[in-house]
C-alpha positions as CSV (number, residue, x, y, z in Angstrom):
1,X,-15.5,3.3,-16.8
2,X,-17.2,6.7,-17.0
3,X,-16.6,10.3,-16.8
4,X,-17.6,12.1,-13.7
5,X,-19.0,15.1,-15.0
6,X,-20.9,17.2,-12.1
7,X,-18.6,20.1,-11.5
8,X,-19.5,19.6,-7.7
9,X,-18.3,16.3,-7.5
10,X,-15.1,16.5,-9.7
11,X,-14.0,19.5,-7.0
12,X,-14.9,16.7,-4.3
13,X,-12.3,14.4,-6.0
14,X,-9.6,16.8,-7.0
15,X,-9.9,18.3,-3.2
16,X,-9.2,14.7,-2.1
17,X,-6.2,14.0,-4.4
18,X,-5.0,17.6,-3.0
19,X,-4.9,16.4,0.4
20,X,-2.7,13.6,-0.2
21,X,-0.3,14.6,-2.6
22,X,2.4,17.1,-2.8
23,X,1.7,20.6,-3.9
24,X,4.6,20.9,-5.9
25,X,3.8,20.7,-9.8
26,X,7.3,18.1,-10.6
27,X,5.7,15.3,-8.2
28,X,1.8,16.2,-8.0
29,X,1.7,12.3,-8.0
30,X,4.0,11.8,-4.8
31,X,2.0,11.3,-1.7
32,X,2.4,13.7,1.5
33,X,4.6,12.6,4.2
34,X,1.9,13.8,6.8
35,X,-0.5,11.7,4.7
36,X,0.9,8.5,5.0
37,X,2.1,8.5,8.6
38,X,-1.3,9.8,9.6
39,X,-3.1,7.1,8.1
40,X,-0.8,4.6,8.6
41,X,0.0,3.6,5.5
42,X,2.3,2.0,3.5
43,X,4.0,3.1,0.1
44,X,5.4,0.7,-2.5
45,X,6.4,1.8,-6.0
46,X,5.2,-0.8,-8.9
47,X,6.8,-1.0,-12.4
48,X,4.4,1.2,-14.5
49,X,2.8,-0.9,-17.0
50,X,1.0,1.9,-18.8
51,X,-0.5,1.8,-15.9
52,X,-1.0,-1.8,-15.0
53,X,-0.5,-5.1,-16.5
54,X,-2.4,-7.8,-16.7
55,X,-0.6,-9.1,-13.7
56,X,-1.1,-6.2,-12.1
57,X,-4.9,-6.8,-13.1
58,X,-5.2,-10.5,-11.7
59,X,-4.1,-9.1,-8.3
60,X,-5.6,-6.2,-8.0
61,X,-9.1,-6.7,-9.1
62,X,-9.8,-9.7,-5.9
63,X,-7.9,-8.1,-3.5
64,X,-10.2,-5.0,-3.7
65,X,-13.5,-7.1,-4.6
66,X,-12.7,-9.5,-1.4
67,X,-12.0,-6.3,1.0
68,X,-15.3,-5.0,0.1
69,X,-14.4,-2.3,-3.1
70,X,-16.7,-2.6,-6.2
71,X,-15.9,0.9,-7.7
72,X,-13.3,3.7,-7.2
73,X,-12.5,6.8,-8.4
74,X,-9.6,8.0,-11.1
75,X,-8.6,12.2,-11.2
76,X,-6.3,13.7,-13.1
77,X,-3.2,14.8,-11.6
78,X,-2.1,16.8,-14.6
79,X,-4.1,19.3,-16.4
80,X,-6.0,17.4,-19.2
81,X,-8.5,19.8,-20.6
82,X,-10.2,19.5,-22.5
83,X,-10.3,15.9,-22.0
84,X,-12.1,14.6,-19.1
85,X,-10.1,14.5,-16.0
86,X,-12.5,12.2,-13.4
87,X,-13.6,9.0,-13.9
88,X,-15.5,6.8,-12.4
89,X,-14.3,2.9,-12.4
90,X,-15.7,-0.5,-11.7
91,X,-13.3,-2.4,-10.0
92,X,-13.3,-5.4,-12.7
93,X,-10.6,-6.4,-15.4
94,X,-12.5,-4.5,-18.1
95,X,-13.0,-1.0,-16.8
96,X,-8.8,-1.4,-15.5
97,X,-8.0,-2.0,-19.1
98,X,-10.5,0.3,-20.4
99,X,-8.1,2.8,-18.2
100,X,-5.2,1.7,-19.3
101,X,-6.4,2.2,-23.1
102,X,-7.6,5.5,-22.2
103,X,-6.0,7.4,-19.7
104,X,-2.1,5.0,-19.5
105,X,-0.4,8.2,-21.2
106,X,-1.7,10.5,-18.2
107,X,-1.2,11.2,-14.1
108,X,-3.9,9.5,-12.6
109,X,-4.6,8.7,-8.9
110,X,-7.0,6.1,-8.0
111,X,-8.7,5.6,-4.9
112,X,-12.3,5.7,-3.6
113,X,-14.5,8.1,-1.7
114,X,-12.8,7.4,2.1
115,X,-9.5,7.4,0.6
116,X,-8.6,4.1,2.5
117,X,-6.1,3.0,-0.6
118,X,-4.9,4.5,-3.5
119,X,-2.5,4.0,-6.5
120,X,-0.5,6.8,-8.2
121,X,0.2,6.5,-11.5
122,X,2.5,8.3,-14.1
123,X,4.7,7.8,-16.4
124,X,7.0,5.8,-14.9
125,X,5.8,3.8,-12.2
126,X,2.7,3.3,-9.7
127,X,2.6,4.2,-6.4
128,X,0.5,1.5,-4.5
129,X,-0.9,2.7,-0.9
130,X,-2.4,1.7,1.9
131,X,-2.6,-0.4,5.2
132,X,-0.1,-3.1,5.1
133,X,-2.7,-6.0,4.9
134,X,-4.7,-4.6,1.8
135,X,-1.6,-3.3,0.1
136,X,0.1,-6.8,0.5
137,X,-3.0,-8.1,-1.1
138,X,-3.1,-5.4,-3.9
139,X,0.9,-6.5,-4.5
140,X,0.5,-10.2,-4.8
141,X,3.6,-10.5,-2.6
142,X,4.9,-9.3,1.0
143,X,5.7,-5.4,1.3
144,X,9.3,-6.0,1.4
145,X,9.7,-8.2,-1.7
146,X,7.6,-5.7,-3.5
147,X,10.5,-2.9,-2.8
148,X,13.0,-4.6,-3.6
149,X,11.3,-5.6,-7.3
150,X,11.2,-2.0,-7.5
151,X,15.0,-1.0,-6.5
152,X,16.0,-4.2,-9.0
153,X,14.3,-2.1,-11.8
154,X,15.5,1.4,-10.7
155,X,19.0,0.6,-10.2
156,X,20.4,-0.5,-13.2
157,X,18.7,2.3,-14.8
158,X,20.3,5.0,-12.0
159,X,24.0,3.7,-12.9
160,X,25.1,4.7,-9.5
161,X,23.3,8.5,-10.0
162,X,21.7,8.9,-6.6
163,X,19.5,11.3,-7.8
164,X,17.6,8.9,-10.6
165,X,14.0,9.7,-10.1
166,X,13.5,5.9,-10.1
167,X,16.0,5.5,-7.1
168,X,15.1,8.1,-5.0
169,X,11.6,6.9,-5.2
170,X,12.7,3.4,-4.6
171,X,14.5,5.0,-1.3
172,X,12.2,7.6,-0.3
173,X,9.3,5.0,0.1
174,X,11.5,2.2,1.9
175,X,10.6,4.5,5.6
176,X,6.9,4.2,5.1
C-alpha cells in the first residue's frame, strides 16, 4: 500500500469517487442511483469488519486476482488532512490488512481506474459493487444470500425503527 501523492492524479481519483457517490455530506459513501442502473450493477451491504475480515480477505483477494485485478485504488471519502487521503493498493492479503491497520477508522472507497467494481467502506458496513458475476465472486456467496446476511445483522439492531441507518441500507440496496 502506498500514498498517491501527485496532486493531478489524486483529483483524477476523488473526481471518480464523485461521480458515483452521493453529493450529500451524511452518505458521501452511498452510491448514485443513476450510477448503479447505468452500469448495471449490483449493490450488497457487507458487515464492516474495520473494513474487512479476514474472511472478507480470503474471498476477495482471488476473485479480483482471477478476473484480472492486481491493484486498485483507495480515496478518502471524508476529509483527512493532513493525512493522506489516496492510496494505492496491491490486491494481495498484505496490502488489505495493511488498509485495515491504517485507514479501518476512515471512509474509504475502493475501486480501480475503469471503475468496473468498487467497495464503500465506513464505519458501519461495506458497500460491495459491481456486475452480478464479479460481485458474487467478491461475496463468497449468491447476491441474495449476501442481503439477507446483511438484513439478519441490521434488524435486530433497528428494533422495529424503520429508519435505522443499517435497515434502510439493508432495504434501499435490495432494488439494485
Amino acid at each position: 500500500m502506498k500514498p498517491i501523492t501527485g496532486a493531478r492524479e489524486i483529483e483524477k481519483y476523488k473526481k471518480l469517487v464523485t461521480d458515483m457517490t452521493l453529493a450529500n455530506e451524511q452518505e458521501e459513501y452511498h452510491f448514485r442511483s443513476d450510477w448503479i442502473i447505468k452500469r448495471e450493477w449490483k449493490v450488497v451491504p457487507v458487515e464492516d469488519g474495520n473494513h474487512f475480515t479476514e474472511e472478507d480477505i480470503a474471498t476477495m483477494v482471488p476473485a479480483l486476482q482471477n478476473a484480472g485485478y492486481h491493484t486498485c485504488i483507495a480515496v478518502a471519502t471524508e476529509p483527512l488532512e493532513p493525512l493522506p487521503s489516496c492510496f494505492e493498493l496491491e490486491i494481495t492479503a498484505e496490502d488489505l490488512r495493511e488498509f485495515n491497520r491504517d485507514c479501518g477508522l476512515f471512509r474509504f472507497l475502493l475501486s480501480e481506474e475503469t471503475a468496473s467494481w468498487a467497495i464503500s467502506c465506513n464505519e458501519w458496513y461495506n458497500l460491495f459493487a459491481g456486475r452480478e458475476p464479479l460481485l458474487e465472486a467478491m461475496l463468497g456467496v449468491p447476491i441474495e444470500e449476501a442481503r439477507k446476511r446483511f438484513l439478519a445483522f441490521a434488524e435486530p439492531l433497528a428494533k422495529g425503527n424503520p429508519s435505522d441507518l443499517l435497515l434502510k441500507t439493508a432495504l434501499h440496496y435490495a432494488h439494485f
